[in-house]
Each structure stands twice: as C-alpha cells, then as structure tokens.
C-alpha positions in Angstrom: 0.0 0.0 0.0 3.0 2.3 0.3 4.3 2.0 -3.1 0.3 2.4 -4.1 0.5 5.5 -2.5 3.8 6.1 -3.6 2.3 5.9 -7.2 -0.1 8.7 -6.7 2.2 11.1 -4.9 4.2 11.3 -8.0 1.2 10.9 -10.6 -0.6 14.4 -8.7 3.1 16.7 -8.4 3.6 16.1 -12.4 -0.7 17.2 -12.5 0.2 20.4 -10.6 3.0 20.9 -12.4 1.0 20.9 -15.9 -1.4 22.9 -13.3 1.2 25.4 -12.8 2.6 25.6 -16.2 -0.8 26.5 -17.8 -2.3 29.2 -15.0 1.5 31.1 -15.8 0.7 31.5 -19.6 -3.6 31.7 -18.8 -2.7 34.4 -16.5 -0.7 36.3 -18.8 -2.5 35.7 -21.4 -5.9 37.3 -19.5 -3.8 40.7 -18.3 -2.4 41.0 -21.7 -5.7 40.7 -23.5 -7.2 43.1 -20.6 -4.3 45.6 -21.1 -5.2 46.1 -24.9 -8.9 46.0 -24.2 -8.6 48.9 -22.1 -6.1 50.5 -24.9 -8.8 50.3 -27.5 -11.7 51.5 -26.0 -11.5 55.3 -26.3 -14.9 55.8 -24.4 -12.7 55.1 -21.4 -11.4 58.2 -21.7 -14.7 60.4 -21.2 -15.9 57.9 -18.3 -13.9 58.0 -15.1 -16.0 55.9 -13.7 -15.2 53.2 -15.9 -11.7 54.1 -16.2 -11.4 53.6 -12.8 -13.2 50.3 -12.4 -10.9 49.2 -15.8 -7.6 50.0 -13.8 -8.5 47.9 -10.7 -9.4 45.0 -12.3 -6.0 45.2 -14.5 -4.3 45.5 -11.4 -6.1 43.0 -9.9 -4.8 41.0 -12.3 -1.4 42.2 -11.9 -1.6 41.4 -8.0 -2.7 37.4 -9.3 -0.4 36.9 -12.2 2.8 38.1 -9.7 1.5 35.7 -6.9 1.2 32.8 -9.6 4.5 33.1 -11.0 5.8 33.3 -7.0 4.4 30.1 -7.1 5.2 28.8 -10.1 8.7 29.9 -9.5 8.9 27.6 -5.8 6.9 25.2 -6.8 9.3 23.9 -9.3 12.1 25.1 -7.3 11.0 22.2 -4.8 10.1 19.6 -8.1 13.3 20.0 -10.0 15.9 19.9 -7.1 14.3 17.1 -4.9 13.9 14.9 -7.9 17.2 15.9 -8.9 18.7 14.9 -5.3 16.8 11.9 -5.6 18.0 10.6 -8.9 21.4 11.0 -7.7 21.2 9.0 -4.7 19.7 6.2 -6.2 22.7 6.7 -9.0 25.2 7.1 -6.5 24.0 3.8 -4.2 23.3 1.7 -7.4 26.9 2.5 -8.9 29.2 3.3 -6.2 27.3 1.6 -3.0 28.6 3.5 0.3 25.9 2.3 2.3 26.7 -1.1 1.5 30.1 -0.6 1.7 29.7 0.4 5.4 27.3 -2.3 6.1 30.0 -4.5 5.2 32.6 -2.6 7.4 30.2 -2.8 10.3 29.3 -6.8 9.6 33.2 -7.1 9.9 34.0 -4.8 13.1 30.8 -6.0 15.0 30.1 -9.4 14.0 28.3 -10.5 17.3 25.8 -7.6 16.8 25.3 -8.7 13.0 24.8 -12.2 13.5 22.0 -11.5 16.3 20.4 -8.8 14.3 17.7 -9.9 11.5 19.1 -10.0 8.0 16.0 -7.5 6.4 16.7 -5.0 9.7 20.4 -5.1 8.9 20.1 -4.0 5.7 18.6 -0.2 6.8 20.8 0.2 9.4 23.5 2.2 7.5 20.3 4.6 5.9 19.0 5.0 9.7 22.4 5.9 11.1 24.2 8.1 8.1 21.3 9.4 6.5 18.6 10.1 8.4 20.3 12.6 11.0 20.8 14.5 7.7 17.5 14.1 6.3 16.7 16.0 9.8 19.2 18.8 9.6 18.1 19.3 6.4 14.6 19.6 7.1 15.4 22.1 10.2 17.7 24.2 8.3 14.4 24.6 5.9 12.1 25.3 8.4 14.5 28.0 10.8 15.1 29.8 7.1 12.1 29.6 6.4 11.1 31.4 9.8 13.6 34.1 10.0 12.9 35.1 6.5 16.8 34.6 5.6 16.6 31.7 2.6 17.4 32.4 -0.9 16.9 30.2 -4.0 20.6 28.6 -3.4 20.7 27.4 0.7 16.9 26.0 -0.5 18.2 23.9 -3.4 20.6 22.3 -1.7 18.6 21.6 1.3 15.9 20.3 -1.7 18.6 18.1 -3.0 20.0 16.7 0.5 16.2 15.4 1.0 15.6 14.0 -2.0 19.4 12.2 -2.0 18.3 10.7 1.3 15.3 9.2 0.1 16.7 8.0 -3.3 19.5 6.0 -1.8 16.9 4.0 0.1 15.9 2.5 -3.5 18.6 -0.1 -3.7 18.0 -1.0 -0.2 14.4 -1.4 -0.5 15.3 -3.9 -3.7 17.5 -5.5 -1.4 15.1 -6.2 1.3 12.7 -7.5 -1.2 14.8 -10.3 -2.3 16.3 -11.0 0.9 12.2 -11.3 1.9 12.0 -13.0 -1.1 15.3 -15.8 -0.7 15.0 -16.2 2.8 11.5 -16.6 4.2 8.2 -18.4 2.5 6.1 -17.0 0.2 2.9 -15.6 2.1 -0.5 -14.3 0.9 -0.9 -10.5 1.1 -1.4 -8.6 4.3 -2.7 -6.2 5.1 -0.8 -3.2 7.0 -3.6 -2.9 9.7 -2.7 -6.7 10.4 1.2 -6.0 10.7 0.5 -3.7 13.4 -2.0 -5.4 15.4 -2.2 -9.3 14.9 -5.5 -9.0 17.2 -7.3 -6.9 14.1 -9.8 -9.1 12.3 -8.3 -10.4 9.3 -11.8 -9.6 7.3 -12.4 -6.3 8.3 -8.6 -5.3 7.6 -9.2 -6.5 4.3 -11.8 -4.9 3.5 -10.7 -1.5 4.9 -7.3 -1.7 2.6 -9.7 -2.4 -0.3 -11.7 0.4 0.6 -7.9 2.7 1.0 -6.9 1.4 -2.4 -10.2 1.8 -4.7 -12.0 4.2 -3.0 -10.0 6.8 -0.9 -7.0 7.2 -2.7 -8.3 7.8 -6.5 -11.3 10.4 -5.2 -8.2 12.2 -2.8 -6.0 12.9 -5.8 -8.9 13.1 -8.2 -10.8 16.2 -5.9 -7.2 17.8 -4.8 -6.4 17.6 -9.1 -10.1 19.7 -9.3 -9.8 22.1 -6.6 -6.1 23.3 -7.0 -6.7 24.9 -10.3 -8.9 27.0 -8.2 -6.4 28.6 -6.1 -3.9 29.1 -9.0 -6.0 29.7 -12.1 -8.5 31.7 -12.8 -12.0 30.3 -13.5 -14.5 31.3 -15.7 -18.0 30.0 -15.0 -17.3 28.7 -11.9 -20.0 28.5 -9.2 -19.8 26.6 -5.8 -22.9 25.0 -7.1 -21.2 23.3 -10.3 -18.2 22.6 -8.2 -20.5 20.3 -5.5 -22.0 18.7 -7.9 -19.2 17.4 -9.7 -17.8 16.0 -6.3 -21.0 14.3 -5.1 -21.0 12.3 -8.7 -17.2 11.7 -8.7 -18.1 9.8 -5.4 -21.2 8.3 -6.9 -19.0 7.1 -10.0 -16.3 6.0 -7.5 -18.5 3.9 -5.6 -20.1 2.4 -8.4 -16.5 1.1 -9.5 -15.7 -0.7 -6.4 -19.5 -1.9 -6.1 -18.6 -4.3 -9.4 -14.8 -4.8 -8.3 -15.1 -4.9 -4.5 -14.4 -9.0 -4.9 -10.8 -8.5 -6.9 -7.5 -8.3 -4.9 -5.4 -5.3 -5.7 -2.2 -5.2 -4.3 0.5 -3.2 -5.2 3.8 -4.8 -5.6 6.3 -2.1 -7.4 6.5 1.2 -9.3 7.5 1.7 -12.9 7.6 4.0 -15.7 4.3 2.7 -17.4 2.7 2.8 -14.0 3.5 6.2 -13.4 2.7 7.2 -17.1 -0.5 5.5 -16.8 -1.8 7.1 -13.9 -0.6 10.4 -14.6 -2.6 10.4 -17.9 -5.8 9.3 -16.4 -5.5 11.5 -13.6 -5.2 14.5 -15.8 -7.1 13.3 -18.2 -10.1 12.6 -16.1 -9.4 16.1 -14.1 -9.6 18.2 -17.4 -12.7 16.6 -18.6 -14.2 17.5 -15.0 -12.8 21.2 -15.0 -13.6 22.4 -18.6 -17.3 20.6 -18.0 -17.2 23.2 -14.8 -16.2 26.1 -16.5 -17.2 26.1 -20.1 -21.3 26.5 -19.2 -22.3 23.3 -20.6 -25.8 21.7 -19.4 -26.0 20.6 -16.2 -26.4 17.0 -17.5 -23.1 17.2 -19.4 -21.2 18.1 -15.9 -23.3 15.1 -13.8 -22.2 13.1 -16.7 -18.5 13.8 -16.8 -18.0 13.7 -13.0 -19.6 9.9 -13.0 -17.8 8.8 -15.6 -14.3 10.2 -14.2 -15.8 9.1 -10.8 -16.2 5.8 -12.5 -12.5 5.4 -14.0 -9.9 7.0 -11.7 -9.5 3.7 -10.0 -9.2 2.1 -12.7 -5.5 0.0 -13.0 -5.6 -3.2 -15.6 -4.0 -6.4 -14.7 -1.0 -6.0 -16.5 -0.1 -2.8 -14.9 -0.3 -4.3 -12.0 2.6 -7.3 -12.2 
C-alpha cells in the first residue's frame, strides 16, 4: 500500500505541475488581452467611472499573475531539485554503493551484533544511522530559514537536494530487502498493513478497509485535490460553488459504483515503474480536465453530472497487467 500511495504522490506533483505551467501562460494571457482592451476602448477616456473600475481589475490582475508566478517559480524550485537529489542518490548507491560498503565494514567490526540482528533490519541500518540525521538537519535548516525570512533560492536547493538524496539511496535497499524477503523466508499471501501492526485486528475487516484505501479513498483524494487546485492558482470562468458540488458528489457516486462491481478482486501493489507512473498520470489529468472544462465552459448541467460519474467511475481504474 505504500508504493500504491507512492504511485499517486508522483502521478498528482507532475498534474500540478501541468497545473502550474498553464495558469503562468492563462494568466498572462488574460492581463495582456485586458491591457489592450482597455487600450482600444477610447470611451474610457470620457468615463472615469469606468476608467477607474478598468484600472483595478488590470491591477487586480497584476496582483494574481505576480502571486502565480511566485508560485510557479517555488513550486518547481522544490520539483526539480528534490527529484534531482533523488536521482542522484539512487545513481550514487546503485553505482558506487557507500551504504553497503559500510554495512559491510560494520558486519566485519561488529560481527556478534550482526549475526544476532535480523538480515532485512540489517540492511537499513546504515540509511537509519548516516542518513537520516541529515535528512533531519536538512529539514530544520528549511524550516529555521524559512522562519527568519533569511533563505534564498541557493541554501533552499541544496537543502531540496539533501532530501531528496536521502530518500533516493533507500531504493537499492528497499530492492534488497525485497529479495532478501523473497530468498530467505516463504512465500505468504498479502497482508494487510492494519494486520502488521496489530495481529489482534480481524483479518476480514482489515481486508476490506485496505480495499476500501486502495479503490476508493486514494483515487477520489488525488482526483478532488487535481479539481480544486486549479482554483487557487487559475482563474475560473463559469465557476460557481454549485457546479463545483456537484461534480464531487458524482465523482463519489462514480467511484463507488466502480468498487461496487470490483469490490471482490485483490489489488495489491507490488512495485513502481515508468508505465505505471505514465498511466496514472494520464488518467489523472485526463479525467481532471474533462471535470474542469465541464465546470467552466457553461455546458448543461447534464453534461457536468455526466463527466464527474464517468471520471468518478474510472480514476480507479489500474488493468491487470499494470499491476505485475
């Protein structure tokens, strides 16, 4: 279930980033076409009235297109570095393995220790010793620049990039685990995480609630945040809270209806790839956009109950084969 949610985590940041990318060129697009609106209409100039109104709401839009690209500009600040620090690690553990390296000093210096320690807990040890003190620092650092107002786009790159190292050199050990898991211990049926942490759960009821997570919370969560970003950092035509409750009511409807007809099928996450991620990054924004531009484009009501049970219907949707 942690890869699962591991899947839609990066699936919804490259969504916001498509968000962010298009409310940069809407917005400029809307103060520029305002701007020569207000040059061309000469009456303007005989009505102060108007005038007046006609400067706010340029400046108005001024105000939101300076606060989007703010955004924009941090937003990918935070994207960029911490993927970047995460592809290195993961290149850096895979290639050159320090962590292993020092697992196999420690295994030598401290062989009483290792032989009474589990092999799968071994294998972290390293992470949990080297790296997570600096995936703390890191995160402090952030937080005390953050609140004395003294960071700059530099100090918060790097800090970016020391997280995102952290958590890419636990890739190799997680593969590791798995086959150690794998080699060393019998194949069992899944679990599920509710059991792990308290045997005494019924094993029914824990089922059913991580069937629930998987194909009913998750998809609406990332499905409704996808809808109701675009609008804090876009402008909306059309939009009414009306349209917008609607549209979530059905989503849930359609979402429902999807795990009435496959509440009997096992789904069970075992790993992330790139057709995985591809996949459910195109059906998320795929199935967001067809929700939004029923919202704002002023189609019949019908169109909009339509849309949202359909994309309701589909966001959990994951074939077979993407699933193996």
């Amino acid at each position: 279930m942690l890869l699962f949610s591991l899947l839609w985590l990066i699936a919804i940041t490259i969504v916001l980033s498509v968000h962010m990318v298009i409310g940069i060129y809407w917005y400029r697009y809307i103060y520029n076409h305002a701007i020569d609106f207000f040059v061309r209409q000469q009456q303007f100039k005989n009505n102060s009235i108007n005038q007046q109104e006609a400067i706010k709401s340029i400046k108005r839009l001024e105000t939101n297109l300076v606060t989007h690209s703010d955004i924009f500009v941090w937003w990918f600040l935070f994207f960029i570095n911490f993927f970047f620090g995460i592809l290195l690690g993961w290149f850096i553990e895979k290639n050159f393995k320090p962590l292993r390296k020092i697992q196999l000093y420690w295994q030598k210096t401290q062989p009483e220790f290792y032989k009474n320690t589990r092999a799968e807990r071994r294998v972290f040890l390293p992470w949990l010793l080297v790296e997570i003190p600096l995936l703390i620092i890191a995160i402090l650092n952030i937080l005390i620049l953050i609140q004395f107002s003294s960071y700059n786009f530099i100090n918060l790159s790097i800090l970016f990039i020391i997280i995102g190292f952290t958590i890419g050199q636990l890739i190799e050990l997680i593969k590791e685990h798995d086959n150690i898991m794998k080699f060393d211990r019998p194949p069992k049926p899944p679990e599920s995480l509710l059991k792990k942490v308290y045997s005494r759960f019924p094993f029914e009821l824990s089922i059913f609630l991580g069937q629930l997570y998987c194909k009913v919370l998750i998809p609406f969560l990332f499905l409704y945040i996808t809808i109701i970003a675009p609008r804090w950092i876009i402008f909306m035509p059309n939009y009414s809270e009306k349209k917008f409750t609607i549209a979530i009511l059905f989503i849930i409807i359609g979402v429902m209806i999807k795990w009435y007809f496959d509440k009997e099928d096992n789904f069970y996450f075992e790993k992330i790839t790139l057709t995985n991620v591809l996949f459910t990054t195109l059906k998320l924004l795929i199935l967001a956009s067809f929700v939004i531009l029923s919202i704002v484009s002023g189609v019949n009501i019908i169109i909009l109950i339509l849309a949202s049970s359909i994309s309701g219907y589909f966001i959990s949707w994951h074939p077979e084969k993407f699933r193996e």
